[in-house]
C-alpha positions as CSV (number, residue, x, y, z in Angstrom):
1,X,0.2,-4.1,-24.4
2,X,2.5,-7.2,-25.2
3,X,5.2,-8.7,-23.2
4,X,7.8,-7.3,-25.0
5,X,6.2,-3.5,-24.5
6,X,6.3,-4.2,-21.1
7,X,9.4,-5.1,-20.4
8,X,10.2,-1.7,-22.7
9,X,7.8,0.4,-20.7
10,X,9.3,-0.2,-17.5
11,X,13.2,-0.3,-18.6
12,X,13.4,-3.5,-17.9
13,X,14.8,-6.5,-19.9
14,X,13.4,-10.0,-20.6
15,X,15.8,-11.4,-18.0
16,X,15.2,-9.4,-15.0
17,X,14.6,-10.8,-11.6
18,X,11.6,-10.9,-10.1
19,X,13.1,-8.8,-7.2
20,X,14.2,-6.1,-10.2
21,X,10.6,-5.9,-11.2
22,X,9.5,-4.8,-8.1
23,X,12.1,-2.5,-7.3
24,X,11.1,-1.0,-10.7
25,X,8.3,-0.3,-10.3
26,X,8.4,0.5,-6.8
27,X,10.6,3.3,-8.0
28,X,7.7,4.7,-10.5
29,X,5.3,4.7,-7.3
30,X,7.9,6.5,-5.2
31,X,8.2,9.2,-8.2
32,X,5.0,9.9,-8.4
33,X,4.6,10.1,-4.6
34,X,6.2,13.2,-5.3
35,X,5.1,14.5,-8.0
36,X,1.4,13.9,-8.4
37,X,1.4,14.6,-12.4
38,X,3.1,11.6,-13.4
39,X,0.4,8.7,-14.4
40,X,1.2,5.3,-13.7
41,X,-1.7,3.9,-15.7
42,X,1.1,2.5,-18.3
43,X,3.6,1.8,-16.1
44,X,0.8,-0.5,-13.9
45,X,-0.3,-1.7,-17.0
46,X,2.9,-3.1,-17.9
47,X,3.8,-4.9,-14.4
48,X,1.0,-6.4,-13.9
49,X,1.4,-8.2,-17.6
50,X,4.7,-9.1,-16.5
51,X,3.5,-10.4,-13.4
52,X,1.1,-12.2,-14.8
53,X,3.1,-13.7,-17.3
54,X,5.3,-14.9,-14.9
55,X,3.3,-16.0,-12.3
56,X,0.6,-18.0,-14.8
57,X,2.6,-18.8,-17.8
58,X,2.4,-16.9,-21.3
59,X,-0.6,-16.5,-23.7
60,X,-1.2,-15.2,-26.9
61,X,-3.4,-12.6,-28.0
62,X,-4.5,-14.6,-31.2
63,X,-5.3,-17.9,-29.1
64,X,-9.3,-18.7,-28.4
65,X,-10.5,-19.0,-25.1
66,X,-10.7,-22.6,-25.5
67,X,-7.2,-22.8,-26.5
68,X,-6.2,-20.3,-23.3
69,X,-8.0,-22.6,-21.3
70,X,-6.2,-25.6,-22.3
71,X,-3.1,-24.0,-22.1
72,X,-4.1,-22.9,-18.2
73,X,-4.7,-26.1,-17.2
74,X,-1.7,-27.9,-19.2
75,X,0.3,-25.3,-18.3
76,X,-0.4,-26.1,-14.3
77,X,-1.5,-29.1,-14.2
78,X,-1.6,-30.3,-11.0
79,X,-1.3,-26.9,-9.8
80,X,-4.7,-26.3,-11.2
81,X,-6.7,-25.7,-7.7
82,X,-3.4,-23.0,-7.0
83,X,-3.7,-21.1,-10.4
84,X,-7.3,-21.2,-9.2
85,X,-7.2,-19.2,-6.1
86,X,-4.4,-16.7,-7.8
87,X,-6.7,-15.5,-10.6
88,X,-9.3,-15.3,-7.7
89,X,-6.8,-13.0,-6.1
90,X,-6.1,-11.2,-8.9
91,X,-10.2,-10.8,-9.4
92,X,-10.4,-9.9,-5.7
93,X,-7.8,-6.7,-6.8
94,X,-10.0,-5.2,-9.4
95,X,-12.9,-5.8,-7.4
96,X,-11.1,-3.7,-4.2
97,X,-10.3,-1.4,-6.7
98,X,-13.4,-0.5,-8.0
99,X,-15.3,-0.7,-4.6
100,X,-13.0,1.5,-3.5
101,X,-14.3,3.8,-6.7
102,X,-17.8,3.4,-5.2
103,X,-17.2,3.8,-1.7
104,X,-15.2,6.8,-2.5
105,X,-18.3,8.1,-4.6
106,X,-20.6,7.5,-1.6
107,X,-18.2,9.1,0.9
108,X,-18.3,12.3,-1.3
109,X,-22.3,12.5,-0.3
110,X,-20.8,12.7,3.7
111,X,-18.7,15.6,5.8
112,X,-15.7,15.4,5.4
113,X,-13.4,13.1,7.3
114,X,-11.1,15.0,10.0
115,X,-8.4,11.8,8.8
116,X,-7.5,9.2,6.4
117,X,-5.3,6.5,7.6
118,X,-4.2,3.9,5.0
119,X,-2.5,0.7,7.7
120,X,-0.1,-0.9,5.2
121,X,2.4,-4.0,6.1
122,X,2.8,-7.5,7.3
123,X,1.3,-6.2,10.3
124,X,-1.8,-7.2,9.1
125,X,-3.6,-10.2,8.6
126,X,-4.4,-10.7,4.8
127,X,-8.3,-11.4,5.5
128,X,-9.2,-8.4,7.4
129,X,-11.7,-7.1,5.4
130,X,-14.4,-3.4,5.2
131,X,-15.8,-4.8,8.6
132,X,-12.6,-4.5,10.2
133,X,-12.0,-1.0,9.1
134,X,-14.7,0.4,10.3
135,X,-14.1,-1.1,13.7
136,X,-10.7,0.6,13.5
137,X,-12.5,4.1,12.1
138,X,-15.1,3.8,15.1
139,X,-11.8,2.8,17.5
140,X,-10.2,6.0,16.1
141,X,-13.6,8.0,16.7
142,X,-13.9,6.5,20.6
143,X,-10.1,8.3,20.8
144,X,-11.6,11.1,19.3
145,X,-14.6,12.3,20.2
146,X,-14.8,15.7,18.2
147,X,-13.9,14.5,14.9
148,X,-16.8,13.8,12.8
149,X,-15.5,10.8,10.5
150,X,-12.8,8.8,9.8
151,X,-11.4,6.8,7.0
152,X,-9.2,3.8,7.4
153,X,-7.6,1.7,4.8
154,X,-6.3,-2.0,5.7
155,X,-3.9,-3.0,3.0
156,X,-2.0,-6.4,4.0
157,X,1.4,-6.4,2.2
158,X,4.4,-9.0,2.7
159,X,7.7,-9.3,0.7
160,X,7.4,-12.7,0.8
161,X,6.4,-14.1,-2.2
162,X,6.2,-18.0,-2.5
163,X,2.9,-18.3,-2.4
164,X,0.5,-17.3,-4.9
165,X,-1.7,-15.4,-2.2
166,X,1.2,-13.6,-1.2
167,X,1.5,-12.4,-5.0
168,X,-2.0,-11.4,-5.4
169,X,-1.6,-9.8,-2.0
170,X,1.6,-7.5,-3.0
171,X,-0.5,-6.7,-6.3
172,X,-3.1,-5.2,-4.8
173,X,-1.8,-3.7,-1.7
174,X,1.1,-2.3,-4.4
175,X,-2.1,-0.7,-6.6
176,X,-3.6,0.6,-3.8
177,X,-0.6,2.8,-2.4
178,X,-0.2,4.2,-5.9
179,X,-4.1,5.3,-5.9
180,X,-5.2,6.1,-2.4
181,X,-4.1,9.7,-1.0
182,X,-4.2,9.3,2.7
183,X,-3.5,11.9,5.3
184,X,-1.7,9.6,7.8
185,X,0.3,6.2,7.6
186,X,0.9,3.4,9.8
187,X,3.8,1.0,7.6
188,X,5.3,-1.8,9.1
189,X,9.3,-0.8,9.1
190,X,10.4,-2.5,5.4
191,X,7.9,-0.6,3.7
192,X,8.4,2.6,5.8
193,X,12.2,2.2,4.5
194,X,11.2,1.9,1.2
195,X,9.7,5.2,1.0
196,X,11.0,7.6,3.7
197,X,13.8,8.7,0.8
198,X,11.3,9.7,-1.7
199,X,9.8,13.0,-0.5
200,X,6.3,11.5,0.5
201,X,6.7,12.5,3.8
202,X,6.5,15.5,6.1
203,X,9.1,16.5,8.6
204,X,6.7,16.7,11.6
205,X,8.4,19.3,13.3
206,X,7.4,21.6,10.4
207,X,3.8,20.9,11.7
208,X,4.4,21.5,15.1
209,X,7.8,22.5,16.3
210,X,7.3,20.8,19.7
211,X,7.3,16.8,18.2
212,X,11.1,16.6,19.8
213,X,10.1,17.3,22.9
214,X,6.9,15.8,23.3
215,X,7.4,12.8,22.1
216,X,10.3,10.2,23.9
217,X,13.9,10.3,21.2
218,X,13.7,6.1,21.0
219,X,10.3,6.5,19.1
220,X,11.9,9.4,16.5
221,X,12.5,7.7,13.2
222,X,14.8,9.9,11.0
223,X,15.1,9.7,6.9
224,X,16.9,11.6,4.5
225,X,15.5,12.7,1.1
226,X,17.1,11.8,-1.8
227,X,19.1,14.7,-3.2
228,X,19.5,16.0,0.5
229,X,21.9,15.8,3.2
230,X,19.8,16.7,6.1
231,X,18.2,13.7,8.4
232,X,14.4,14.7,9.8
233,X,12.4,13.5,11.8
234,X,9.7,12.1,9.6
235,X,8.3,9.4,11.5
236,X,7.4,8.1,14.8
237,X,7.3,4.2,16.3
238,X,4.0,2.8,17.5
239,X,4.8,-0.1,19.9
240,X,1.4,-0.3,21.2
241,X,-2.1,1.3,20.8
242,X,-5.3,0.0,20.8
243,X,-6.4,0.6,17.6
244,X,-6.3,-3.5,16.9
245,X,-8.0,-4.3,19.7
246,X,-10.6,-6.4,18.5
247,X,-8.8,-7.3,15.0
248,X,-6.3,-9.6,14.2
249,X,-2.5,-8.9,14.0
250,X,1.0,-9.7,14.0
251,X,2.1,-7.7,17.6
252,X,6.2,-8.5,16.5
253,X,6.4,-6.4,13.7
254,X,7.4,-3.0,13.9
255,X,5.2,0.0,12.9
256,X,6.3,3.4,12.0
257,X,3.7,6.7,11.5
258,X,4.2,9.4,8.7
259,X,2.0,12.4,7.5
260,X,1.5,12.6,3.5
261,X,3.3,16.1,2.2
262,X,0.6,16.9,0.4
263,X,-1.8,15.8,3.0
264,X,-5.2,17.8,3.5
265,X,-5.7,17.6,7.5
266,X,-1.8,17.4,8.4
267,X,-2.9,19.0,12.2
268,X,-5.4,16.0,12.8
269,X,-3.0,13.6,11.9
270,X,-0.5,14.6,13.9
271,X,-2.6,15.0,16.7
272,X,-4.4,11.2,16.0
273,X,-0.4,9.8,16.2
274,X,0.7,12.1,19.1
275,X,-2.7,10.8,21.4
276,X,-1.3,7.2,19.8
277,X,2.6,7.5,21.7
């Protein structure tokens, strides 16, 4: 796919903002979010060309790799050791990516987990790595102690893009929301706000009819659906638990819990977040 395809394939033109790519494409993710059948394979295809064209300068499909690779380092030059760590980031995506393929192939050989929690915001610290979620799955497991096993996903994601860590950050924590199909999520409030009109989430009290009351009103986070009128509850605050005890992050930022619609252990979930207020 060329630039120009691109551009086509995600109605977008040659001049648009950075911030109207994302939006974009954002949109495609929330879209499928509700209805499973649509692919994004193109449409994350297409954005990541885009991204990297802006982010490391154009290339041509015709060019050698000696010529590409004088036009990398002309094309930074002094910015060499920076282009350097952002196609190590952009390495470091496919490679989460596809050990995700693998652990998900190995995870098939186990029972079945009672939850899978994807933590996703600037929240998190960008280095947390496998270790750390399984110290959050066996914190989960210590809360409790019938379940079996637990998934956790830790996907760092910031708006903030000056940096080109930050970029390769948004890529892959952006790739990862459109593939993984957790049961529960813990969002820091931007992304939470970005979503909660697409449809993702479930109304809790269509789970259990006693969320209201059981849980105090200043945690209730309401949202409306896009095409709807009607405000529901479909999320609740965390201000503290001790999932993080032993991992590194940023204690100011707000997070906000919602259950996947189409989630497979909606019950567990909710119960995990309830023993979590």
């Amino acid at each position: 796919m060329n630039l120009q395809e691109a551009y086509r394939c995600l109605d977008l033109s040659e001049n648009a903002t950075d911030e109207e790519i994302e939006k974009q494409y954002m949109r495609w993710i929330r879209k499928q979010k509700a209805d499973p059948s649509i692919s994004l394979d193109d449409k994350t295809e297409a954005y990541t060309r885009i991204r990297n064209h802006r982010d490391y300068g154009p290339t041509h499909e015709n060019d050698t790799m000696k010529e590409k690779v004088s036009h990398f380092f002309y094309y930074y030059k002094i910015h060499t050791v920076a282009a350097v760590i952002g196609l190590g980031v952009l390495f470091t995506v496919g490679s989460t990516i596809y050990s995700h393929y693998q652990e998900r192939k190995e995870l098939a050989t186990l029972p079945d987990a009672n939850v899978e929690i994807m933590f996703y915001g600037s929240f998190l610290h960008p280095g947390l790595n496998e270790e750390a979620e399984e110290v959050v799955e066996e914190s989960v497991l210590a809360l409790m102690p019938e379940w079996n096993r637990v998934d956790a996903t830790l996907t760092y994601h910031s708006v903030d893009t000056e940096n080109l860590l930050d970029v390769g950050a948004q890529q892959r924590s952006t790739v990862l929301l459109a593939t993984e199909r957790p049961d529960l999520y813990i969002f820091d409030e931007a992304s939470f706000q970005t979503f909660v009109g697409s449809g993702m989430f479930e109304p809790l009290d269509e789970i259990d009819d006693q969320v209201n009351e059981d849980v105090y009103a200043s945690s209730h986070v309401y949202g409306v659906e896009e095409g709807e009128v009607e405000e529901r509850l479909v999320g609740l605050k965390l201000d503290y638990h001790s999932l993080y005890d032993t991992i590194d992050i940023n204690e100011d930022v707000t997070q906000i819990a919602a259950i996947r619609k189409d989630a497979a252990n909606k019950e567990n979930a909710l119960q995990l977040l309830l023993t979590l207020q």
